[in-house]
VOVEXMAR-174507 format. One record per residue (C-alpha): x, y, z; residue number from 1. Coordinates in nm, 3 decimals. Each point is the difference from the previous one (the first is absolute). Layout:
BEGIN
<<X,Y,Z>,NUM> ...
END
This chain:
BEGIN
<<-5.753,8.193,-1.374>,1> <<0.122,-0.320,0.175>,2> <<0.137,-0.296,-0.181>,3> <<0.227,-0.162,0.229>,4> <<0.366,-0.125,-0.148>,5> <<-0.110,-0.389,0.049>,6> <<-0.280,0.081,-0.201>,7> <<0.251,0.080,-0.251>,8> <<0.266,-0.231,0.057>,9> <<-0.145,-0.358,0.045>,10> <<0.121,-0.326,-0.013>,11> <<-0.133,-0.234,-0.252>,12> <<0.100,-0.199,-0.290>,13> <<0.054,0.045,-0.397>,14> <<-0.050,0.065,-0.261>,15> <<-0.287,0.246,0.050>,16> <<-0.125,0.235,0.348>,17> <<-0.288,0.084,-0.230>,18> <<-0.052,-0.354,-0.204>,19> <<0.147,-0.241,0.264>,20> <<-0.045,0.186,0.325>,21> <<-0.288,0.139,-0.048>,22> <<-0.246,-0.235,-0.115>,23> <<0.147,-0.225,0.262>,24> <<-0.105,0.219,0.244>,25> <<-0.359,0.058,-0.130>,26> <<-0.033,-0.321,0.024>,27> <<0.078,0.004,0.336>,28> <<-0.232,0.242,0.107>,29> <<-0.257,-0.148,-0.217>,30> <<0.039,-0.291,0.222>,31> <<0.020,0.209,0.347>,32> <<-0.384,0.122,-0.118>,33> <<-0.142,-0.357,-0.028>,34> <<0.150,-0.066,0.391>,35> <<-0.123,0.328,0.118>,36> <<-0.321,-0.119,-0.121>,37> <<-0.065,0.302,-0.248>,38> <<-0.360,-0.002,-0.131>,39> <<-0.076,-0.271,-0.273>,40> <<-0.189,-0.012,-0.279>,41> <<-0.377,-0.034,0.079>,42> <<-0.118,-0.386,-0.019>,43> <<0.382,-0.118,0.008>,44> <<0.051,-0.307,0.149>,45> <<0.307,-0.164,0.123>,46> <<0.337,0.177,-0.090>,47> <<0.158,-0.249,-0.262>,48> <<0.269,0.137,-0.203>,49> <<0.165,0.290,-0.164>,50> <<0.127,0.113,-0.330>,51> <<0.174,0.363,-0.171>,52> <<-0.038,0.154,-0.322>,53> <<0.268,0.266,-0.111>,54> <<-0.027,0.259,-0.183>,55> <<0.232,0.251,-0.161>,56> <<0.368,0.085,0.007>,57> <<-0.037,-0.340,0.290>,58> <<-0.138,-0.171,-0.339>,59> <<0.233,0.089,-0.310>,60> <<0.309,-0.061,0.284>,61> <<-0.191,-0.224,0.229>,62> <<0.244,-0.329,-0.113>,63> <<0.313,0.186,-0.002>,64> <<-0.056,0.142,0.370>,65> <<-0.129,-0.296,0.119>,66> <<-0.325,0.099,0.116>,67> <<-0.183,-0.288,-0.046>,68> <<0.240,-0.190,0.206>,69> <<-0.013,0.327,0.283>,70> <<-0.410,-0.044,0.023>,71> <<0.044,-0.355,0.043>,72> <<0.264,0.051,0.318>,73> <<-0.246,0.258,0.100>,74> <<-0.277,-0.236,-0.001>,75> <<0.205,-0.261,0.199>,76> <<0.103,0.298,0.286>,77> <<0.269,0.110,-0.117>,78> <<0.131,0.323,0.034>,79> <<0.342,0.211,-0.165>,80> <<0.209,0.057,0.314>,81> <<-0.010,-0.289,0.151>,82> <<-0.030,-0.258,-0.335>,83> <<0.299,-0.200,-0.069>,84> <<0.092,0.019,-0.374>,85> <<0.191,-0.378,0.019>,86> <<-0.370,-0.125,0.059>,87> <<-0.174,0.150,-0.205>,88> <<-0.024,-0.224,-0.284>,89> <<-0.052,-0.328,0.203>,90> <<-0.300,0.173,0.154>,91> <<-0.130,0.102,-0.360>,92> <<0.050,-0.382,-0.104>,93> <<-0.270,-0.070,0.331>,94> <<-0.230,0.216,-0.120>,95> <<-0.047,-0.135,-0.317>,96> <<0.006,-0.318,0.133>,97> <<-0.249,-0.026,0.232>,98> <<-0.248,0.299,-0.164>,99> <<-0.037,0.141,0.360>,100> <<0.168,0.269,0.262>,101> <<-0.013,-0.030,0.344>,102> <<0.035,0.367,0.161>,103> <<-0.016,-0.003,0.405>,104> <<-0.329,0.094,0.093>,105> <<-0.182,-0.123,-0.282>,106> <<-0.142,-0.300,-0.149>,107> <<0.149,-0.170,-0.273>,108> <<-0.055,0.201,-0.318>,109> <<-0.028,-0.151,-0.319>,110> <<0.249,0.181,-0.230>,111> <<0.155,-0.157,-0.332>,112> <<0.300,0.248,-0.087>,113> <<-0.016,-0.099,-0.362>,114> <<-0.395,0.096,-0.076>,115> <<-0.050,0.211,0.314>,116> <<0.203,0.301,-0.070>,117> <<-0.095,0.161,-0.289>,118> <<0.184,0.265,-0.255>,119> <<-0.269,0.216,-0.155>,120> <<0.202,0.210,-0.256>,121> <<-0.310,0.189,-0.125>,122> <<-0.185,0.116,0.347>,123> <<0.217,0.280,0.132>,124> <<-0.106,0.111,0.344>,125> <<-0.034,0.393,0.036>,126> <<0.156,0.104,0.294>,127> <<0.317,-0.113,-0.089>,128> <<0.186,-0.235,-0.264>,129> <<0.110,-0.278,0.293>,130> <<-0.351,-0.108,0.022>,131> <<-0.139,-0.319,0.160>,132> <<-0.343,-0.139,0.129>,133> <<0.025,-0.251,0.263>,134> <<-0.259,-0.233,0.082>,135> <<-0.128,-0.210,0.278>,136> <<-0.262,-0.314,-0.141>,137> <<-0.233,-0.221,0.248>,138> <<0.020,-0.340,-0.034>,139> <<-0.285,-0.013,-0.255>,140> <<0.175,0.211,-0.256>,141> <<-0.182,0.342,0.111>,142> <<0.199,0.321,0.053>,143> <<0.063,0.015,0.362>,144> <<0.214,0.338,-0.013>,145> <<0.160,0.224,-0.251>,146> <<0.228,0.293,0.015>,147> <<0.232,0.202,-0.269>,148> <<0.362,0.072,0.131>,149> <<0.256,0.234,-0.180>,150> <<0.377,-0.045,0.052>,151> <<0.116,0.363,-0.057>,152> <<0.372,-0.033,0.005>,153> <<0.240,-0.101,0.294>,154> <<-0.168,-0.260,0.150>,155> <<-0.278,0.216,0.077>,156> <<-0.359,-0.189,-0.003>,157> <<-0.365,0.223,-0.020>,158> <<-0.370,-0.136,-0.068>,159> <<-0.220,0.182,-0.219>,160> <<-0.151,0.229,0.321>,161> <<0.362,0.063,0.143>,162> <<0.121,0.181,-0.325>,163> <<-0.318,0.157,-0.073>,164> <<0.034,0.151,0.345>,165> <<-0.313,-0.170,0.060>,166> <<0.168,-0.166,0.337>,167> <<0.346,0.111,0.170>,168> <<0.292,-0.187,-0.118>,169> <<0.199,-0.257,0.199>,170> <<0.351,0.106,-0.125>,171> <<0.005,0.399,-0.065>,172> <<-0.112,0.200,0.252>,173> <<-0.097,0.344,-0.063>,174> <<0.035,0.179,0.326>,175> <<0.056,0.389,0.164>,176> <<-0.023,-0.140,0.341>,177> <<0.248,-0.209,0.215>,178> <<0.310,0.013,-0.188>,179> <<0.208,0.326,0.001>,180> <<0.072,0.029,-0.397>,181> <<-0.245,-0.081,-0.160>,182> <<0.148,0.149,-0.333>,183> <<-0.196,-0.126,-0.345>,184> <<0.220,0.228,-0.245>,185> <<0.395,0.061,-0.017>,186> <<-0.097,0.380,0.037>,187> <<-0.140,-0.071,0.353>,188> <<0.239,-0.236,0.075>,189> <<0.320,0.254,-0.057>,190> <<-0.250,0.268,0.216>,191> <<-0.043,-0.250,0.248>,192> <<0.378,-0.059,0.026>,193> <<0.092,0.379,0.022>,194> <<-0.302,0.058,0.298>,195> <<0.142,-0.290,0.212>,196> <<0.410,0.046,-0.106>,197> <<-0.044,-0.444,-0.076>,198> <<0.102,-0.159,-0.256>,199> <<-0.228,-0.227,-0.214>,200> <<0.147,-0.273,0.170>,201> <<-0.046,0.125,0.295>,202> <<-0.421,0.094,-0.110>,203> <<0.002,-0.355,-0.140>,204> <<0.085,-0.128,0.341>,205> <<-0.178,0.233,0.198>,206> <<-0.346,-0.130,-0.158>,207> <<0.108,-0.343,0.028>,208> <<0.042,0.038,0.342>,209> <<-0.336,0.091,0.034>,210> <<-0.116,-0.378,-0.033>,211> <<0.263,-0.179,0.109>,212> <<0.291,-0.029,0.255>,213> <<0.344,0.066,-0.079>,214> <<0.107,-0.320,0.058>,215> <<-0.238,-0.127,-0.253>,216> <<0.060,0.262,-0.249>,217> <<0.413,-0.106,0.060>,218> <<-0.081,-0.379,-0.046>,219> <<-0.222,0.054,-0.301>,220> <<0.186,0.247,-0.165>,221> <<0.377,-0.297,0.018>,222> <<-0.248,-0.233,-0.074>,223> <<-0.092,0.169,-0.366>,224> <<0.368,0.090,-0.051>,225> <<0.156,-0.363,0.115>,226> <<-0.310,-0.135,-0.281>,227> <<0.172,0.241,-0.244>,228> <<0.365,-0.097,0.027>,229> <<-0.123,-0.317,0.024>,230> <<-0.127,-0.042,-0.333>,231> <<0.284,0.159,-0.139>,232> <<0.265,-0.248,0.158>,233> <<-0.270,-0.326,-0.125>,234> <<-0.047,0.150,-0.342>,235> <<0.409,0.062,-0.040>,236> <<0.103,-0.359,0.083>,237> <<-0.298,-0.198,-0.260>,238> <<0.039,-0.039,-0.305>,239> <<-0.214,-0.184,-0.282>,240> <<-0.299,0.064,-0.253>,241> <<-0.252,0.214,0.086>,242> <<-0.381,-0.168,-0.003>,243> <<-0.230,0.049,-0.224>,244> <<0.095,-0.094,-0.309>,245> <<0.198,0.298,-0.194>,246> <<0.344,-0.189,0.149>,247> <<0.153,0.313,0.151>,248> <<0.287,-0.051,0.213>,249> <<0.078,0.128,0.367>,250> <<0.346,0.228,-0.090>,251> <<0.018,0.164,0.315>,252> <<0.215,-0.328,0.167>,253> <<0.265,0.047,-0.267>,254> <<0.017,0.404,-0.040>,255> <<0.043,0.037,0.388>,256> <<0.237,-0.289,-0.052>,257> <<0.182,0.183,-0.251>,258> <<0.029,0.312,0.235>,259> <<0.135,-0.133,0.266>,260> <<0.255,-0.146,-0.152>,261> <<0.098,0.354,-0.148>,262> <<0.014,0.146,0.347>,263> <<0.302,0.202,0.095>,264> <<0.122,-0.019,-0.374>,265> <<0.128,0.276,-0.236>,266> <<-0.185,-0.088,-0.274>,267> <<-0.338,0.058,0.155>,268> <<-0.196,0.289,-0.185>,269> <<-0.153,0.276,0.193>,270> <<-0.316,-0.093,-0.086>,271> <<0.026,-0.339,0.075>,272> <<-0.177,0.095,0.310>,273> <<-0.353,0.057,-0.212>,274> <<0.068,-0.407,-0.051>,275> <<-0.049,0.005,0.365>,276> <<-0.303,0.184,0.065>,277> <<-0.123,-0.195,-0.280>,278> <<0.153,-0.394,0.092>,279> <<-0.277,0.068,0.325>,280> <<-0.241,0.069,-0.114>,281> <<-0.059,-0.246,-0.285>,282> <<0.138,-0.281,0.328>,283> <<-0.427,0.133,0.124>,284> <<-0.135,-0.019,-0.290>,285> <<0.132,-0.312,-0.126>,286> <<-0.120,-0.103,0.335>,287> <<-0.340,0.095,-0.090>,288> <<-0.026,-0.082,-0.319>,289> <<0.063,-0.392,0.130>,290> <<-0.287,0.064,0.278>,291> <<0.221,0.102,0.293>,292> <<-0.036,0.183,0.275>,293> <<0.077,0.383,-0.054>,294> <<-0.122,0.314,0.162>,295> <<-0.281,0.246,-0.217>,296> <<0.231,0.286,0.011>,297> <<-0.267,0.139,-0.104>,298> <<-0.129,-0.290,-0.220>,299> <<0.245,-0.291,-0.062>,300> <<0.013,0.065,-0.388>,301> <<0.189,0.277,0.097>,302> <<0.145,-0.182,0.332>,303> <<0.363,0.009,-0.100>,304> <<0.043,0.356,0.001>,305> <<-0.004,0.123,0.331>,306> <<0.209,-0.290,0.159>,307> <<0.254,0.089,-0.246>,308> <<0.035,0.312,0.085>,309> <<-0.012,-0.042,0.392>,310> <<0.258,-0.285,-0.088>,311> <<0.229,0.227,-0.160>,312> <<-0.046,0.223,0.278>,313> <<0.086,-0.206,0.267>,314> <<0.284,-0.208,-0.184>,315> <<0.172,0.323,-0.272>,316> <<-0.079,0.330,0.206>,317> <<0.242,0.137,0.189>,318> <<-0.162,0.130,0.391>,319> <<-0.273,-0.306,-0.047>,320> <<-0.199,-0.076,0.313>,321> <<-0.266,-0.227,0.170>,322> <<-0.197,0.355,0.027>,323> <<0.095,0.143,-0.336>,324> <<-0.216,-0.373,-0.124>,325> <<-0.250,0.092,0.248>,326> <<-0.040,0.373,-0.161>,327> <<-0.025,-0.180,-0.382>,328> <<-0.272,-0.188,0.103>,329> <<-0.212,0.221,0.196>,330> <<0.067,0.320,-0.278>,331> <<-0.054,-0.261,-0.276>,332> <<-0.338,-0.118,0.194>,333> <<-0.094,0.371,-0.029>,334> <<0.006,0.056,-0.341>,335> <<-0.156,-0.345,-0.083>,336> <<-0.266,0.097,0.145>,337> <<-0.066,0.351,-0.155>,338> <<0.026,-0.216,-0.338>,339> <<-0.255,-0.226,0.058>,340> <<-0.210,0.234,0.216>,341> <<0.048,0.239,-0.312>,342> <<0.004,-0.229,-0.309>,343> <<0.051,-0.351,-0.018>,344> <<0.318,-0.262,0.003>,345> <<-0.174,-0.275,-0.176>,346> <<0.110,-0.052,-0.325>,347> <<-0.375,-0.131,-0.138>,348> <<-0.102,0.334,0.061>,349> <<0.290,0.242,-0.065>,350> <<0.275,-0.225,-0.161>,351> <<0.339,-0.044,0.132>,352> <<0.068,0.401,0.071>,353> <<-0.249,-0.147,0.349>,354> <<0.199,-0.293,0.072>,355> <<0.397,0.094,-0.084>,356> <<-0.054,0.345,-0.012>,357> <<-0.137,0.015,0.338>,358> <<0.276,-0.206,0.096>,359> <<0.269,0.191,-0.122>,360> <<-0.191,0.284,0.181>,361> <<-0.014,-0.146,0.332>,362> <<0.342,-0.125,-0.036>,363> <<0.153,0.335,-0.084>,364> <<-0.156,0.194,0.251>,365> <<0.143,-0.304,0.254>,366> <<0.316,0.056,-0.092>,367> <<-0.002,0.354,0.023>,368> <<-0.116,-0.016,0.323>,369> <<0.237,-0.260,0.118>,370> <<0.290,0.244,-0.147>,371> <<-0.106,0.274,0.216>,372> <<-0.195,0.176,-0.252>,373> <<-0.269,0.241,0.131>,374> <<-0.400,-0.011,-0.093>,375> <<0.037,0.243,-0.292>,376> <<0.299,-0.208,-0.114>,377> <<-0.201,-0.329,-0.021>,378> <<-0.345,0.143,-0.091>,379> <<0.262,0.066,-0.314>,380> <<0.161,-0.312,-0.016>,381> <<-0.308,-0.221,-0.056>,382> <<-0.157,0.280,-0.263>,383> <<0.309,-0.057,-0.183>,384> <<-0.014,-0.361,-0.024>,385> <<-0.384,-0.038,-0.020>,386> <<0.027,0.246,-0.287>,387> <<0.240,-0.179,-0.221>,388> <<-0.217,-0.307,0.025>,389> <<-0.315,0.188,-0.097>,390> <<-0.185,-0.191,-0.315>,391> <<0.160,-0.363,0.046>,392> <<-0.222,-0.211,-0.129>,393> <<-0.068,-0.366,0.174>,394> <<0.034,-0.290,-0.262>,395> <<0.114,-0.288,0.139>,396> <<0.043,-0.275,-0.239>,397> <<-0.189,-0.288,0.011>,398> <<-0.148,0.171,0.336>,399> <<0.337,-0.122,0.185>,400> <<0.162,0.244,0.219>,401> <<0.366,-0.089,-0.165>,402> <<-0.002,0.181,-0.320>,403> <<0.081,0.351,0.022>,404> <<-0.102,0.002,0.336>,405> <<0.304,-0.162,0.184>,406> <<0.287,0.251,-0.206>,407> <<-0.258,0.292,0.046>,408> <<0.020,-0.036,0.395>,409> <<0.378,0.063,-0.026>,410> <<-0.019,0.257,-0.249>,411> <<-0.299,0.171,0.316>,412> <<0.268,-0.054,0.259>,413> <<0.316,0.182,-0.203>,414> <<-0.242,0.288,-0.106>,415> <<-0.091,-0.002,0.392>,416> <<0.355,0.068,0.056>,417> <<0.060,0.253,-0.242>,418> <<-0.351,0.200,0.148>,419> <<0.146,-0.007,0.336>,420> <<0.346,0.096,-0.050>,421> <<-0.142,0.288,-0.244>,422> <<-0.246,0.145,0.272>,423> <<0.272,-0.029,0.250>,424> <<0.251,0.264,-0.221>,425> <<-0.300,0.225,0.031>,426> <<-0.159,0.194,0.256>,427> <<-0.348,-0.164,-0.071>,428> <<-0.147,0.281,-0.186>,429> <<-0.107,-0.132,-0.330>,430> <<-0.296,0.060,-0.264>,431> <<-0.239,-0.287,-0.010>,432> <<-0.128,-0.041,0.327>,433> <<-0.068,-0.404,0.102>,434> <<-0.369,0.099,0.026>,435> <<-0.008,0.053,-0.348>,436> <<0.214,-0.283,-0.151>,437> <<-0.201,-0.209,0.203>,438> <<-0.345,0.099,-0.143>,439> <<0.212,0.039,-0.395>,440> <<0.058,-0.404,0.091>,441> <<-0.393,-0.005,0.055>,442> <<-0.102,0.121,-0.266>,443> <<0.239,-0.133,-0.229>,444> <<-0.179,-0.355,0.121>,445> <<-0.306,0.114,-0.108>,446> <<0.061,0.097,-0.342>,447> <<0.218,-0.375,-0.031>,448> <<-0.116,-0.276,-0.200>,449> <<-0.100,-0.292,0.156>,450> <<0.232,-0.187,-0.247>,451> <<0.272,0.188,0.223>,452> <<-0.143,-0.070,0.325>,453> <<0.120,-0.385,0.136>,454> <<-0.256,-0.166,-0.289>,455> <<0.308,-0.133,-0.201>,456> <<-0.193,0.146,-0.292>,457> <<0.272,0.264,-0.099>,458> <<0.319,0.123,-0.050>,459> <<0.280,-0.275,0.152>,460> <<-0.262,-0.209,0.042>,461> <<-0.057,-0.066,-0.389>,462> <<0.332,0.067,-0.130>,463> <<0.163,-0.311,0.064>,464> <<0.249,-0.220,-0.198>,465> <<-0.213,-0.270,-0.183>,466> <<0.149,-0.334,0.081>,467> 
END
């Protein structure tokens, strides 16, 4: 198994990879089939318009994460990386102004944002529960082309065929051949290790290297760090309300404040260094709770986590090193991708054990790595910290990623921590094996409510102060 690490980390914008980013991107692709000329309907005419129905967790949280608003950029040719959030809601105001998008390559479609995208709360699709049909009209109001798209967590985009297995997928690529470690459990991956004497970094790199020069893999892997630090340093010097209407304020401008000022102090408590960890990563997630530009790390509800940690790394560790980064995010690549390859790290279809669970995973097993820890040592580490997040439920209120989800990002990072320093005072010999936490985090999923899975029908979601 093959899921390269810019497959996992991607830049895009907030407040969803799987509500924002996602959809976005179907639409995009939805839009690459009508200029490829993909087979019409039979007796279509003239391609006239488009429109989107959702369907649901992208229903019950649909507002909240913006989706409507991400199908419309889609729609005008816009995609996540290269969007800029500052004009985003000037080219919303166009769209519903004018009723029509203008992608390159295609005629003007006729598109009304308000009546055009539609929330069906009572269809849910069955492949997955981020559903949404797409469709292409002719200019007489026929159906010109249809297809269903699933956003399954991270950014990651499938149609109906692709995730039936029907047709190969664009994004994970399920290969023996061409790249040298091809490892699809943790088990293989630690045999793999002991075979060649590498490290997982080293594996990581080794099958990256397989598809693309070394210069490229150098340039792209600063480039996803520099994005990270980046929306660290934007999110710690804003301040303000939140958007979206429960009035939360950005805190993570006045705690960092507050710490520096305590720097070099007495009075400073040991564990004032938790308030650390924590200060970046709610500086992300504030940032992508206001629609900015943050990295799915693996999915940007849980995008503050491993920045915090590599920040910590890089700014509180002692021996911290340009390659020590470069270690965290090829080991933390590594076991992002056994999670998804294995289970899931959408919350819709797991809950939030996929999305800062795997985070505090990855993150762990980074900075095990990056402290010199061997493979057994950080196959440990993320068990540890995916197994203290096992069960957490995803109920963001009012379908807002702010509330619990921008404390429970810092809470992911300080329990990354704690895994990593606890696998590092052992030898890496330990009783649940990754494998198996993994497919209890599956399972666990399953058995969920779908009040409890990013619906807003549970839990936080419905115990909130009446005002």
């Amino acid at each position: 198994m093959f899921l390269s690490i810019f497959d996992i980390f991607k830049v895009g914008i907030g407040p969803s990879s799987s509500h924002t980013m996602g959809p976005m991107t179907a639409a995009g692709r939805f839009l690459d089939d009508l200029r490829n000329g993909r087979d019409k309907e039979p007796g279509a005419g003239e391609l006239g318009g488009v429109s989107a129905s959702l369907h649901g967790s992208l229903a019950f949280t649909g507002k909240g994460h913006a989706t409507d608003r991400a199908v419309v950029l889609g729609f005008m040719g816009f995609l996540p990386a290269t969007l800029d959030p500052d004009a985003v809601d000037d080219l919303i105001a166009t769209a519903e102004a004018e009723g029509v998008v203008h992608p390159d390559g295609l005629p003007a479609l006729r598109f009304n944002p308000k009546t055009d995208v539609v929330f069906d709360y009572d269809l849910t699709l069955p492949g997955h529960a981020n559903g949404m049909i797409l469709k292409a009209w002719d200019t007489a109001g026929n159906l010109y082309l249809q297809e269903t798209y699933y956003s399954v967590g991270g950014g990651f985009v499938m149609t109906e065929a692709e995730l039936a297995g029907e047709e190969p997928s664009l994004h994970v690529q399920k290969v023996e051949a061409g790249f040298p470690y091809p490892f699809g459990s943790a088990v293989e991956m630690l045999e793999m290790g002991r075979m060649a004497g590498k490290s997982i970094a080293e594996m990581k790199e080794a099958n990256e290297l397989a598809s693309m020069s070394r210069v490229e893999l150098d340039r792209d892997l600063a480039r996803i760090r520099d994005a990270m630090f980046d929306c660290i340093d934007r999110g710690l010097r804003l301040d303000g309300i939140l958007p979206g209407g429960l009035s939360v304020k950005r805190r993570a401008k006045n705690i960092h404040e507050q710490l520096r000022a305590e720097e070099g102090l007495n009075r400073a408590q040991p564990h004032t260094i938790n308030d650390w960890m924590s200060v970046y990563a709610m500086a992300v997630n504030e940032e992508n709770a206001a629609g900015g530009k943050v990295v799915t790390s693996p999915t940007n509800g849980a995008a503050g986590v491993l920045p915090a940690v590599l920040r910590y790394y890089r700014d509180h560790c002692v021996g911290a090193s340009e390659a020590g980064q470069r270690d965290f995010l090829l080991t933390a690549a590594a076991i992002g991708g056994l999670i998804k390859y294995n289970a899931s790290i959408s919350g819709a279809e797991v809950g939030c054990q996929g999305e800062v669970g795997s985070a505090s995973s990855m993150a762990a097993a980074g900075l095990c790595a990056a402290l010199g820890g061997t493979n057994e040592q950080i196959e440990n580490a993320a068990e540890i910290a995916l197994e203290h997040h096992l069960g957490m439920t995803c109920d963001p209120v009012a379908g807002l990623v702010q509330v619990p989800c921008i404390e429970r990002n810092g809470l992911g990072a300080i329990k990354a921590v704690s895994a990593a320093s606890l696998s590092l005072r052992g030898d890496g010999t330990h009783f649940m094996p990754l494998d198996n936490c993994i497919e209890a985090m599956r399972q666990t999923g399953v058995d969920m409510s779908t009040k409890y899975k990013e619906t807003s029908q549970g839990g936080l979601a419905v115990n909130i102060p009446e005002c």
